[in-house]
SEDRENFI-662454 format. One line per 8 residues: number of its first residue (from 1); their letters; for each residue x, y, z of N, C-alpha, C, O. Coordinates in steps of 0.001 Angstrom, whole numbers, plus 500000, padded with zeros to 6 digits. Layout:
// SEDRENFI-662454
NUM = a = X/Y/Z/X/Y/Z/X/Y/Z/X/Y/Z; ...
END
This chain:
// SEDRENFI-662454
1 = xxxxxxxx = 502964/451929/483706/502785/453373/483589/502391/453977/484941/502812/455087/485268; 501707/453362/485608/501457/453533/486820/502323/453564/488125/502044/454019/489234; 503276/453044/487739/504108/452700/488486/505206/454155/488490/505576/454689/489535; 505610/454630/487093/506511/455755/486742/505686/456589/487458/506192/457262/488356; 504546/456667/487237/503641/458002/487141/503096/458779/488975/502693/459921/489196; 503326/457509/490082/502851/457651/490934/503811/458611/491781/503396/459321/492697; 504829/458561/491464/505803/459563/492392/505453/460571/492416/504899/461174/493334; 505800/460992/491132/505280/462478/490662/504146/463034/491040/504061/464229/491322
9 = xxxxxxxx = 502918/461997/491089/502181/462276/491399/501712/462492/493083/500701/463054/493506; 502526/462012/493650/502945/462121/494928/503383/463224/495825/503079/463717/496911; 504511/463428/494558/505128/464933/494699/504255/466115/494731/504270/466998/495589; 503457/466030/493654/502735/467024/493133/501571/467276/495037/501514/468133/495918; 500866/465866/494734/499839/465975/495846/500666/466877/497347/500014/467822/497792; 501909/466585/497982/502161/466814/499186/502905/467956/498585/503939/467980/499253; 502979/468979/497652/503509/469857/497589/501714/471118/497838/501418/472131/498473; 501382/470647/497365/499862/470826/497476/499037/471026/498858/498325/471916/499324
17 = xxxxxxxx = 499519/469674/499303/499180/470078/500960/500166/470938/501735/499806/471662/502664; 501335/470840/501348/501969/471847/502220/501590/473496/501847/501707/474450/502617; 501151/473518/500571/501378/474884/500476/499987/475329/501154/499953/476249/501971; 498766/474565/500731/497509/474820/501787/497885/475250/503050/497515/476271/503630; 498520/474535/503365/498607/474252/505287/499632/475416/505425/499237/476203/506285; 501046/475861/504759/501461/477600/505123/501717/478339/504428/502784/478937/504292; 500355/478456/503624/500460/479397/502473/500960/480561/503415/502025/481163/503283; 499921/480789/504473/500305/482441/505096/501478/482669/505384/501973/483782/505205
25 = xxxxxxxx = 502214/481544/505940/503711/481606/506021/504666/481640/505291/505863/481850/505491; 503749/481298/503929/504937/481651/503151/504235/482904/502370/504606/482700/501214; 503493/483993/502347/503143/484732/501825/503122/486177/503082/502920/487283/502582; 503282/486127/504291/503426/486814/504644/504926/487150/505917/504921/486476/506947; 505621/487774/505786/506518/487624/506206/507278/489121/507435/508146/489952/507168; 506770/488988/508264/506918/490205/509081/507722/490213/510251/507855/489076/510706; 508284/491066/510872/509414/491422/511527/508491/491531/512629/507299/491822/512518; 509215/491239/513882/508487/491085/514984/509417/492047/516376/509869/491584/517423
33 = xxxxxxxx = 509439/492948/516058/509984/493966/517111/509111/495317/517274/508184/495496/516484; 509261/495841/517827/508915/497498/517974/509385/498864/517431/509671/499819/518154; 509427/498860/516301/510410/500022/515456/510412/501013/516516/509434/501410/517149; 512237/501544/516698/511595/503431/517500/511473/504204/516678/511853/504416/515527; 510995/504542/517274/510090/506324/517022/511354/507469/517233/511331/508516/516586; 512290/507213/518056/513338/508294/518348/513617/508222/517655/513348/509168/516915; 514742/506701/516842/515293/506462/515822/514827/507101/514156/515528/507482/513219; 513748/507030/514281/513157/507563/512930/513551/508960/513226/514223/509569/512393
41 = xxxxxxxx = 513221/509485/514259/513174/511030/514386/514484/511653/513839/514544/512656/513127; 515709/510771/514361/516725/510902/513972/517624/510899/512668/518581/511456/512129; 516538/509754/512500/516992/509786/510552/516025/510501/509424/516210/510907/508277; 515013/510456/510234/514517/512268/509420/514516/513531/509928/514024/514568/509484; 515140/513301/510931/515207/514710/511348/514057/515510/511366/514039/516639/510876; 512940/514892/511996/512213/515269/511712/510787/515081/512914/511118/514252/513762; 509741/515481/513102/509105/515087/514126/508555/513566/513781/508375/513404/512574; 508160/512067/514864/507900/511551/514207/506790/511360/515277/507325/511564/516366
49 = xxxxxxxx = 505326/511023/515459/504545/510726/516342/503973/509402/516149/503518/508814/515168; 504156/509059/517575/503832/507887/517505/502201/507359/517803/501866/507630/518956; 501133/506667/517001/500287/506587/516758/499858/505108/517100/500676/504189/517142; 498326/504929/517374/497485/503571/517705/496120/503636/517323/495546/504723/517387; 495614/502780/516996/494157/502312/516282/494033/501220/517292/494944/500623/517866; 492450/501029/517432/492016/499870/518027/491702/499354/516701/491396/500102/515772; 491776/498015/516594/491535/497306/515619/490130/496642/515917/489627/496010/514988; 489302/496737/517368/487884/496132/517320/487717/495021/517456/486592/494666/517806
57 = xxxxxxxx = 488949/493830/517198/488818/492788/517754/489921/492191/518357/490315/491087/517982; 490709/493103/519675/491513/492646/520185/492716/493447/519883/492957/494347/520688; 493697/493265/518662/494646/494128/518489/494746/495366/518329/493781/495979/517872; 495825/495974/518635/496252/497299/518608/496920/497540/517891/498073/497505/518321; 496801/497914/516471/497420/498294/515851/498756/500304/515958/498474/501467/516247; 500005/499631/515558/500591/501000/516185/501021/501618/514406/500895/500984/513358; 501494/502911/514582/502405/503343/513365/502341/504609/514046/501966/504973/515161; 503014/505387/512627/503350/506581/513069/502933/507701/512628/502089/507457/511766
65 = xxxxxxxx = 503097/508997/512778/502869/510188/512403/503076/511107/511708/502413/512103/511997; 503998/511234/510563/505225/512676/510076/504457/513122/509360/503905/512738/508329; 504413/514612/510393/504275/515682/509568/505091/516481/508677/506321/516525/508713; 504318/517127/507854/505268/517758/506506/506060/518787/507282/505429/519388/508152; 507261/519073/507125/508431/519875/507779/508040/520784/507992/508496/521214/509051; 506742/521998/507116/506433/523335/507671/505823/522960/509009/505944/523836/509865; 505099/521681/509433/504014/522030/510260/504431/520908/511549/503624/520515/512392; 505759/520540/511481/506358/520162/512478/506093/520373/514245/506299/519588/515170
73 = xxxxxxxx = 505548/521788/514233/505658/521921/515457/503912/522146/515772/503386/522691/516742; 503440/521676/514884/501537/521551/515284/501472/520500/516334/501781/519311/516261; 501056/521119/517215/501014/520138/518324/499457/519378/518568/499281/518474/519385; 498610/519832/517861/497220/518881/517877/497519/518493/516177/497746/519214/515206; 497420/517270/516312/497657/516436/515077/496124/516472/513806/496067/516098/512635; 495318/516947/514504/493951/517328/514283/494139/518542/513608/493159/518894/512952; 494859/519091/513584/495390/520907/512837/495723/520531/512000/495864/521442/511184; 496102/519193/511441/496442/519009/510208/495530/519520/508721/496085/520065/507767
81 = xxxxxxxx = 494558/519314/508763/494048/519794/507955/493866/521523/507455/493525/521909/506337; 494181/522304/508557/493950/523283/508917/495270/524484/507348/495167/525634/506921; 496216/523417/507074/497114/523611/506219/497169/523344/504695/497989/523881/503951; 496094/522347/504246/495413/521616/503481/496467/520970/502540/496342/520909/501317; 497644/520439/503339/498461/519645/502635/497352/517976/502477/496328/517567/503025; 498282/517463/501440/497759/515997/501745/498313/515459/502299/499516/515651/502481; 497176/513958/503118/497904/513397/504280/497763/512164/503461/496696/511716/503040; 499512/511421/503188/499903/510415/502219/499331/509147/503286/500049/509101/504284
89 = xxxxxxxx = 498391/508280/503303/498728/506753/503772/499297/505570/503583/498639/504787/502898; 500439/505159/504030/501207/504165/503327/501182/502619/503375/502047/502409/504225; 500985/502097/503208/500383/500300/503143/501838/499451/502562/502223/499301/501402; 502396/499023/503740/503881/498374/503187/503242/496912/502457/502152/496340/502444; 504741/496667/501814/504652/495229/501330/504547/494069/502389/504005/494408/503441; 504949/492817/502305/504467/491553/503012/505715/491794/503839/505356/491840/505015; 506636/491916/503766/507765/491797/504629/508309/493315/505814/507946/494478/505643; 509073/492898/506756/509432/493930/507491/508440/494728/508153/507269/494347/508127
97 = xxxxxxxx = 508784/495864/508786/507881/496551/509422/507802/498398/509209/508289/498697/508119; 507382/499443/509879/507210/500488/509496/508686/501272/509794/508968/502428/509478; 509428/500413/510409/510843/501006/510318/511753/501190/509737/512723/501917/509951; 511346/500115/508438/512334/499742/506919/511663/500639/505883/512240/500624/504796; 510036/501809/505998/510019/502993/505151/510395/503797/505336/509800/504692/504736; 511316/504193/506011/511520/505586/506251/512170/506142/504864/511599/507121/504385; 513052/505740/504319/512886/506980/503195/511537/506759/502007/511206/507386/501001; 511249/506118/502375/509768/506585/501549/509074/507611/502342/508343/508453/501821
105 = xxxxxxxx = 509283/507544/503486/508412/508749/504709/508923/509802/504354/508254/510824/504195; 510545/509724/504117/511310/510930/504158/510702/511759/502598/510763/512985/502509; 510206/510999/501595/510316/511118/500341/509049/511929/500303/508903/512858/499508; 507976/511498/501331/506433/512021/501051/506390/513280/501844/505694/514230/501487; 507195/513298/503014/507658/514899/503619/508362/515833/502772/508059/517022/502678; 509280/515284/502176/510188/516276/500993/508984/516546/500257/508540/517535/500841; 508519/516382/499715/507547/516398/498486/505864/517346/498838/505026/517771/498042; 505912/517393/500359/504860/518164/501289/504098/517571/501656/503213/518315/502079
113 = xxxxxxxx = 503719/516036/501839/502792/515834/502463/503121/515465/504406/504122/515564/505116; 501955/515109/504606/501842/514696/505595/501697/513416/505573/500791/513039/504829; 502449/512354/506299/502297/510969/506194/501847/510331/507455/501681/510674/508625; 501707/509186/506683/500438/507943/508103/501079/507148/507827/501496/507333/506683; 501541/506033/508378/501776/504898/508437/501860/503677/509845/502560/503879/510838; 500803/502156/509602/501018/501278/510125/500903/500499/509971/500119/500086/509115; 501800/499598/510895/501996/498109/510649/500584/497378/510962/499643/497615/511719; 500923/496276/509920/499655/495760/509625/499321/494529/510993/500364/494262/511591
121 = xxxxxxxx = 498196/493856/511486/498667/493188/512362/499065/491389/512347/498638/490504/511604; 500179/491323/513645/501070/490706/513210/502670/491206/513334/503573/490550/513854; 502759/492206/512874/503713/493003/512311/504244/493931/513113/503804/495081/513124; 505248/493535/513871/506314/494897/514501/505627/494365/516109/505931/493344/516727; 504792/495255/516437/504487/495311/518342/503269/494344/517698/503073/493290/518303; 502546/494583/516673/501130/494574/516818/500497/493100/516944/501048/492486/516031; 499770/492362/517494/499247/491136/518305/498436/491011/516829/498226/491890/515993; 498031/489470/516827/497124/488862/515543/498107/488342/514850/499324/488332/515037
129 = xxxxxxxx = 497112/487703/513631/497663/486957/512445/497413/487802/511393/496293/488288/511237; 498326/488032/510658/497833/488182/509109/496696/488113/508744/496073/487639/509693; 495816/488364/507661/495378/487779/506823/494705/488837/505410/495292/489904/505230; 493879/488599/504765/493424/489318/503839/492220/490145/504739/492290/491289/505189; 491184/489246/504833/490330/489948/505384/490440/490990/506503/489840/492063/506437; 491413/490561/507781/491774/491369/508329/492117/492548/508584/491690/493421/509340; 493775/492385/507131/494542/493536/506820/493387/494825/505661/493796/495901/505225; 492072/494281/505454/491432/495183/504657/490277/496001/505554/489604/497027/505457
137 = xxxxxxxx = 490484/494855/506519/489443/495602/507729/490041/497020/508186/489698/498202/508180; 491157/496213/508596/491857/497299/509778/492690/499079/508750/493107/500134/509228; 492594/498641/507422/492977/499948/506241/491879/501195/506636/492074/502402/506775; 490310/500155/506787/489273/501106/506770/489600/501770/508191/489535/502996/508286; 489953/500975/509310/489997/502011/510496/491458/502755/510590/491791/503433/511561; 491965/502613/509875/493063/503647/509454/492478/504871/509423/492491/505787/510245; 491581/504677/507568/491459/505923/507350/490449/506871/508418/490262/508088/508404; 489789/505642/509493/488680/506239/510064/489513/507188/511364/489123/508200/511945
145 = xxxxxxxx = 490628/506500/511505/491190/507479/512361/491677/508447/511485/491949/509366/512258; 491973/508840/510316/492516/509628/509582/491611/511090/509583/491988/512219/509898; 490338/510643/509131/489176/511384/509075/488687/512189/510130/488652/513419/510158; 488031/510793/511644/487442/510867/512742/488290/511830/513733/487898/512778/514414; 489633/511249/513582/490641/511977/514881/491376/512898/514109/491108/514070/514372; 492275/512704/513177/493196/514128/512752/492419/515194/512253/492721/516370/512457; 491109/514719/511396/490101/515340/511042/490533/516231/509665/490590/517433/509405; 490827/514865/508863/491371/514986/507193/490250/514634/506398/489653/513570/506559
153 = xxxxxxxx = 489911/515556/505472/488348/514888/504587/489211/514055/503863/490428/514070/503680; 488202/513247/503452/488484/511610/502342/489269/512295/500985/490140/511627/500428; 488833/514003/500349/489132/513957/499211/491000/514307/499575/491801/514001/498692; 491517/514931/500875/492475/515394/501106/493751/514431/501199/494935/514765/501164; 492999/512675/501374/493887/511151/501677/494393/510905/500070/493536/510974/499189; 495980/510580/499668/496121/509656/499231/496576/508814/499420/497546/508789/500178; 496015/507536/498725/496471/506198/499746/497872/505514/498775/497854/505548/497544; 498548/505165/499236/499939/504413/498693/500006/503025/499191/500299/502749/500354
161 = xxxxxxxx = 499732/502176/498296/499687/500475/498299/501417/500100/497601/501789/500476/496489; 502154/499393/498459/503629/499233/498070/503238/497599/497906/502595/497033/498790; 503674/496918/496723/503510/495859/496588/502112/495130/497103/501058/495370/496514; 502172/494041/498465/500992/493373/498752/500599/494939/499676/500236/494552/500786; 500562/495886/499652/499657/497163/499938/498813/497241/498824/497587/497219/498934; 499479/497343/497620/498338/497773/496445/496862/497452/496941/495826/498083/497148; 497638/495177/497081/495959/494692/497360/495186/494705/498747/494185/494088/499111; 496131/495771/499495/495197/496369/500671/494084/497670/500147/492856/497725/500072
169 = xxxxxxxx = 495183/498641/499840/494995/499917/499371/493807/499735/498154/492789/500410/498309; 493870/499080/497261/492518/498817/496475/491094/498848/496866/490238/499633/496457; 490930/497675/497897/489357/497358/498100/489103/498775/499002/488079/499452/498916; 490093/499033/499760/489840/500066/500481/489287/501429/499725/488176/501884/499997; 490277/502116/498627/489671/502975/497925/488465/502831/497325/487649/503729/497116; 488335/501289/496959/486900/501265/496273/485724/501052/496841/484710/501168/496152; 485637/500695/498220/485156/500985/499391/484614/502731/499946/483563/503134/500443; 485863/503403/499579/485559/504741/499926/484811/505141/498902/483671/505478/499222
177 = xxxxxxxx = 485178/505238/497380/484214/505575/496369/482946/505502/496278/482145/506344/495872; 482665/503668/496971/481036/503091/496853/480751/504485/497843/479800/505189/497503; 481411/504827/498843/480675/505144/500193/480083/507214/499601/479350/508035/500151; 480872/507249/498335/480551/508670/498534/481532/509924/498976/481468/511152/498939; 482789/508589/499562/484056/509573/500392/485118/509244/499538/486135/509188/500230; 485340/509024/498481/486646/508863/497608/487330/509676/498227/487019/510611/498965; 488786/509068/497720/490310/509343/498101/490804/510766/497117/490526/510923/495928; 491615/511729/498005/492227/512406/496739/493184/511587/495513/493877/512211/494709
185 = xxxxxxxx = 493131/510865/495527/493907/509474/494877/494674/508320/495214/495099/508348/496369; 494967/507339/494560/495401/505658/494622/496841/506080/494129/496847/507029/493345; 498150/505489/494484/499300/505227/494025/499582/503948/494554/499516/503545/495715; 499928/503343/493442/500078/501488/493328/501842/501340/492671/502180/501630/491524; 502867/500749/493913/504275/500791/493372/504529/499243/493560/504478/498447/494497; 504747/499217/492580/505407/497389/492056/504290/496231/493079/504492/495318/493879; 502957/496979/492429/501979/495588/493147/501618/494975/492076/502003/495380/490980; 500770/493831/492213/500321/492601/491499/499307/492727/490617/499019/493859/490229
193 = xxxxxxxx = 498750/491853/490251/497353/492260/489736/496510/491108/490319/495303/490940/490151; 497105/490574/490820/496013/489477/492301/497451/488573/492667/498353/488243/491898; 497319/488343/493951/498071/487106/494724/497790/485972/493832/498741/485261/493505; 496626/485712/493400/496850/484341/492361/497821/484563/491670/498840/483876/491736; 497622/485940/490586/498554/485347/489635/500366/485652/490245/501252/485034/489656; 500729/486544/491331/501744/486732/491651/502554/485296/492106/503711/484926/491905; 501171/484536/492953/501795/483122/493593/501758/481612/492860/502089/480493/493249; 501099/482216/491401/501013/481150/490335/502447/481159/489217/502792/480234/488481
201 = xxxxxxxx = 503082/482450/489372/503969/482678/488320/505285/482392/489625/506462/482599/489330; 504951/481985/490812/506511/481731/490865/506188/480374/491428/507185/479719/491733; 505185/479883/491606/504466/477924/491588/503759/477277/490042/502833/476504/489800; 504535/477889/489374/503837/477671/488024/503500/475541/488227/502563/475034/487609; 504117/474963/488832/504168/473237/488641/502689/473240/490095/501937/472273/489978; 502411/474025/491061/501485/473732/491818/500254/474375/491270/500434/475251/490425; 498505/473951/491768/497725/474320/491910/497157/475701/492953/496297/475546/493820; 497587/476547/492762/497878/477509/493584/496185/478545/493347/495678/479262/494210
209 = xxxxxxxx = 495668/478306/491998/494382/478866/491966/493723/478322/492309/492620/478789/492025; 493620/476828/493242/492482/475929/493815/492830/476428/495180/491952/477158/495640; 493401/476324/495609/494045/476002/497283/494308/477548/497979/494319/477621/499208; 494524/478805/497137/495022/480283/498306/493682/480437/498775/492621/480065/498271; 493973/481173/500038/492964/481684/500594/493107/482924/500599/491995/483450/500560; 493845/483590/500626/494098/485231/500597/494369/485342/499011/495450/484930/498591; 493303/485956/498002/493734/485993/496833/493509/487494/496377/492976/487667/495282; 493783/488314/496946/494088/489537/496703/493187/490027/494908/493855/490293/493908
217 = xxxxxxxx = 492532/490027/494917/491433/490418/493842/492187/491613/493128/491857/491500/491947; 492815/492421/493218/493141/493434/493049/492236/493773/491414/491137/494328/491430; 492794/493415/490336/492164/493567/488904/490608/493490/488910/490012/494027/487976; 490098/493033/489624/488861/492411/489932/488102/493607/490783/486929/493909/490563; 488733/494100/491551/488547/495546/492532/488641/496840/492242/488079/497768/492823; 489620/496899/491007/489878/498421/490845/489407/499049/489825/489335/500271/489700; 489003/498061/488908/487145/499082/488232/486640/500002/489458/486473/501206/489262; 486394/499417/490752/485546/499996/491058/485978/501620/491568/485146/502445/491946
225 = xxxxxxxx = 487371/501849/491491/487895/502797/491909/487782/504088/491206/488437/504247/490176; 486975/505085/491679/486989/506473/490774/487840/507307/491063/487911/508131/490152; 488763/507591/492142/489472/508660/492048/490525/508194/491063/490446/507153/490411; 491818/509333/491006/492859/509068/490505/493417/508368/490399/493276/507750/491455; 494462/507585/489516/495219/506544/489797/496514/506866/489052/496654/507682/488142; 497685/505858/489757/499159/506646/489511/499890/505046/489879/500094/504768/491060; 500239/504085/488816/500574/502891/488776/501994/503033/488685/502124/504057/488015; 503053/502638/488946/504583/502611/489128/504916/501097/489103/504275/500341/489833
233 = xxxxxxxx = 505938/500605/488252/506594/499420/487987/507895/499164/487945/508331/500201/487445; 508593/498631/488094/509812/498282/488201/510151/497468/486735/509398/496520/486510; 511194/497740/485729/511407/496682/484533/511508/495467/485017/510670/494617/484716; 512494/495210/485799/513345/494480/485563/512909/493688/487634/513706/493441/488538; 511646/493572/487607/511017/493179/488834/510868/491921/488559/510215/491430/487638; 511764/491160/489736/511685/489546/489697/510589/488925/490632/510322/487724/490571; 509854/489934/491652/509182/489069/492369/507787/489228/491863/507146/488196/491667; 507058/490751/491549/506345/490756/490824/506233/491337/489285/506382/492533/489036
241 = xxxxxxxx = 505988/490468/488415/506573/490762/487229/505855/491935/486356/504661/492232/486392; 506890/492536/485554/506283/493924/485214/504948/493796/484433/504109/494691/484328; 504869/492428/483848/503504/492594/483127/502450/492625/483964/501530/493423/483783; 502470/491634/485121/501149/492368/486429/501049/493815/486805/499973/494197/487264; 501848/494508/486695/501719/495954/486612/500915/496316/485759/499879/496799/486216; 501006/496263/484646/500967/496618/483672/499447/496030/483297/498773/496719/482531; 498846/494708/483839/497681/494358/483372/496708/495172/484693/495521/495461/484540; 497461/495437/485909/496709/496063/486502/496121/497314/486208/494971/497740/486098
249 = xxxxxxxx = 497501/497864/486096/496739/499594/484923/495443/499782/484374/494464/500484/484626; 495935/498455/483084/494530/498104/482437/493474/497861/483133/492509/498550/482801; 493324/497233/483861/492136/496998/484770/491727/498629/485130/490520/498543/484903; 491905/499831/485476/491573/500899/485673/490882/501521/484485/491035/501364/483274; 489913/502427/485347/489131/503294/484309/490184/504711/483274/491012/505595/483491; 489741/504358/482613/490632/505404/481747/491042/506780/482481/492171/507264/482552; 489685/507349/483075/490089/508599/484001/489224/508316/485142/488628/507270/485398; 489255/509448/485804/488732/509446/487217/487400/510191/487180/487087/510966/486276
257 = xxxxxxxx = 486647/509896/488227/485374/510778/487929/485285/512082/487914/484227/512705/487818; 486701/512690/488033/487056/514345/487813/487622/514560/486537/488073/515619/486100; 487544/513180/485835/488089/513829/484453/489963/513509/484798/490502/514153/483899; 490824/513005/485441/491690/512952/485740/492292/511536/485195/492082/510485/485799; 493078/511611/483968/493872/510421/482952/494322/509624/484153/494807/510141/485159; 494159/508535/484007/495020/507575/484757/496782/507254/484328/496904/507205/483104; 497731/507098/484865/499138/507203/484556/499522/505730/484969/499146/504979/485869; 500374/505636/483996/501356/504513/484778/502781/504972/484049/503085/505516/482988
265 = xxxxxxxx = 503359/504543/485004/504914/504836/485096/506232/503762/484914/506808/503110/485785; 506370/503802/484103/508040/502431/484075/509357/502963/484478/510037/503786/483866; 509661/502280/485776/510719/502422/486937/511935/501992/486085/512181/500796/485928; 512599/502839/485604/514003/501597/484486/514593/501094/484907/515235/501974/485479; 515213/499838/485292/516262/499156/485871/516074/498593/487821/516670/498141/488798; 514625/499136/487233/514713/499054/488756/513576/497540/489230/512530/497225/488661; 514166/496914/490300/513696/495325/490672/511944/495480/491654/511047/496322/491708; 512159/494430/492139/511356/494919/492884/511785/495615/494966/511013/495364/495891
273 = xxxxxxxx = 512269/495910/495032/513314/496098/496396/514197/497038/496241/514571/497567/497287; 514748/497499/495059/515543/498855/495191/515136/499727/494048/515665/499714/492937; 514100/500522/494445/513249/501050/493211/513953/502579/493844/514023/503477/493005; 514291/502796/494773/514747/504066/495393/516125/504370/494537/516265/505080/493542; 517006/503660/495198/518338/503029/494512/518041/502961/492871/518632/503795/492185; 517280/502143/492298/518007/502434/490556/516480/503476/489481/516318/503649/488273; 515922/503788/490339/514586/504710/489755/514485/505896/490838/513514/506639/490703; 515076/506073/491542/514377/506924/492334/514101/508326/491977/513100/508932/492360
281 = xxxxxxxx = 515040/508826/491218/514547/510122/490801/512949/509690/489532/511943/510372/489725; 512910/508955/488748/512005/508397/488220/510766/508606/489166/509937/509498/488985; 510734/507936/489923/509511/507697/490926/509282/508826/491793/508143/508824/492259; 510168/510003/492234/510321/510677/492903/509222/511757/491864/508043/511778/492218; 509546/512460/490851/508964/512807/489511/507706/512377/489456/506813/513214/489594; 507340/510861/489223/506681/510359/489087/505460/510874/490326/504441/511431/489919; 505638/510666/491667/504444/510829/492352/503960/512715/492555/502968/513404/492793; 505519/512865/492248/505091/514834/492518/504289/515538/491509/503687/516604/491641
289 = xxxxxxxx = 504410/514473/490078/503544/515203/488934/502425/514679/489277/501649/515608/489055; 501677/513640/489751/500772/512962/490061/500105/513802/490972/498989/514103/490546; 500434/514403/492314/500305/515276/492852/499805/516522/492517/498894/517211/492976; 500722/516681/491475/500124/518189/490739/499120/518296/489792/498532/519341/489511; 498922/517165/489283/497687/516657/488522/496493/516934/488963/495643/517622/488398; 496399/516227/490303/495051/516000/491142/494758/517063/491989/493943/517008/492911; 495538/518196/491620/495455/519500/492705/494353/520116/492607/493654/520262/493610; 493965/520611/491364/492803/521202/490999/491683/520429/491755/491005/521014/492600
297 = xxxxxxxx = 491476/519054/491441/490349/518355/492199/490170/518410/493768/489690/517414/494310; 490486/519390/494457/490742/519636/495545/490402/521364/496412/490082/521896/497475; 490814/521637/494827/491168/523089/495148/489860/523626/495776/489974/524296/496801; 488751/523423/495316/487166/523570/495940/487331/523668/497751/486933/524573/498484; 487942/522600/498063/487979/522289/499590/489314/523511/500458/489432/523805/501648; 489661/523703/499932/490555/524730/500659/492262/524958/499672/492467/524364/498614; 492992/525641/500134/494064/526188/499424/494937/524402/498893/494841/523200/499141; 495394/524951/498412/496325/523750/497300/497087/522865/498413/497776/523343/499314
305 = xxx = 496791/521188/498148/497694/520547/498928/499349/520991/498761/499837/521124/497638; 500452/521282/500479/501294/521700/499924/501682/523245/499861/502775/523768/500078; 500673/523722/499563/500565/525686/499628/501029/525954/501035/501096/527109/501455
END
């Protein structure tokens, strides 16, 4: 018996060590060039500014700027607020870089906001490794440049977690909440409900809840979240499956501490990678009513995001 049994068991063990030794490599997967900035300009037609964060320990994190089409020609990026649109922050998935959102950029300008976006580091120009802790560090000095330099209050940010963004975009909002500075709201599109279970359901034969090191808590994190929330899923999503959507939801408080229902949304037909393509008017709907929801909770601070 011992004899049958040892292969397998063999198998099992060095599938085990390999995945220890590149989990990150196989969980994070990023494009290593310099997106342009002209190029975007060109395919949105639109202004696009190009932006940098010190990250505090060494890297420089870069991304970009688009403003909402009325306010295109504001030339202190700091005037942004001055319009009281919201300024959307966007947190890509594990793969590619800030040059493969542009029509999501294009989508959050149509719709009036003002958008932020950068690559995480690692990713595109930006120097470093991956990791969890890192990529949750460097969210907070996002928003701190969001706040500190454009000079956007916390309730005016919503943050947008795209897949492994969600489990950026999470600790971060619930971070801002503990702090007193909540978000004008959370939008979570085809994310997980933790890297365990995302990297257990496609290693179902490995030990994958002993051995990750980046385990993205997400379900575990977003109790703690009081602003709004606006969950989006894909049916027919092969990489993360619609029921992690769906248990993530659950994990949220029924409403927000403004009294604001929490939503979730089912993307029809749509995977995880072309949610534009077979949902997009769905999702398009989806974040503008979300938008209009959370307006009132705002309205205190100056004219209507968007007005």
């Amino acid at each position: 018996m011992l004899r049958v049994l040892i292969w397998p068991l063999l198998g099992i063990g060095m599938g085990v060590l390999v995945l220890a030794g590149l989990q990150r490599s196989l969980m994070y997967f990023p494009m290593r060039e310099a997106p342009s900035a002209s190029r975007a300009t060109q395919v949105l037609q639109s202004r696009v500014e190009p932006v940098a964060v010190d990250a505090g320990d060494g890297p420089r994190l870069h991304g970009w700027l688009v403003p909402a089409a009325a306010a295109a020609k504001v030339d202190d990026p700091g005037a942004l607020l001055d319009d009281g649109r919201w300024l959307a922050i966007w947190f890509n998935g594990n793969a590619g870089h800030r040059g493969h959102r542009l029509a999501d950029l294009r989508l959050l300008r149509d719709l009036g906001c003002h958008a932020l976006i950068f690559d995480y580091r690692g990713y595109a120009e930006n120097e470093g490794s991956p990791s969890e802790q890192a990529f949750v560090a460097d969210a907070g000095r996002v928003v701190a440049y969001a706040t500190d330099v454009l000079r956007v209050q916390p309730e005016r940010i919503v943050l947008f977690g795209e897949s492994l963004g969600g489990g950026v975009a999470i600790p971060l909002a619930a971070e801002m909440c503990r702090r007193g500075a909540a978000p004008g709201g959370l939008v979570l599109r085809a994310s997980f409900s933790s890297m365990v279970d995302a990297a257990a359901w496609h290693y179902p034969f490995l030990p994958v809840r002993w051995v990750l090191i980046d385990r993205y808590d997400s379900v575990g994190r977003l109790p703690a979240v009081t602003c709004p929330i606006l969950v989006a899923h894909g049916d027919q999503d092969g990489i993360v499956p619609y029921a992690q959507g769906q248990r993530l939801f659950d994990a949220a408080a029924a409403n927000s501490a403004e009294g604001v229902p929490k939503r979730f949304v089912t993307l029809p037909g749509a995977g995880h990678n072309d949610i534009l393509d077979a949902a997009g008017q769905t999702w398009v709907e989806a974040v503008d009513g979300f938008l209009k929801s959370i307006r009132a909770t705002t309205d205190r601070h100056g004219p209507p995001p968007g007005g």
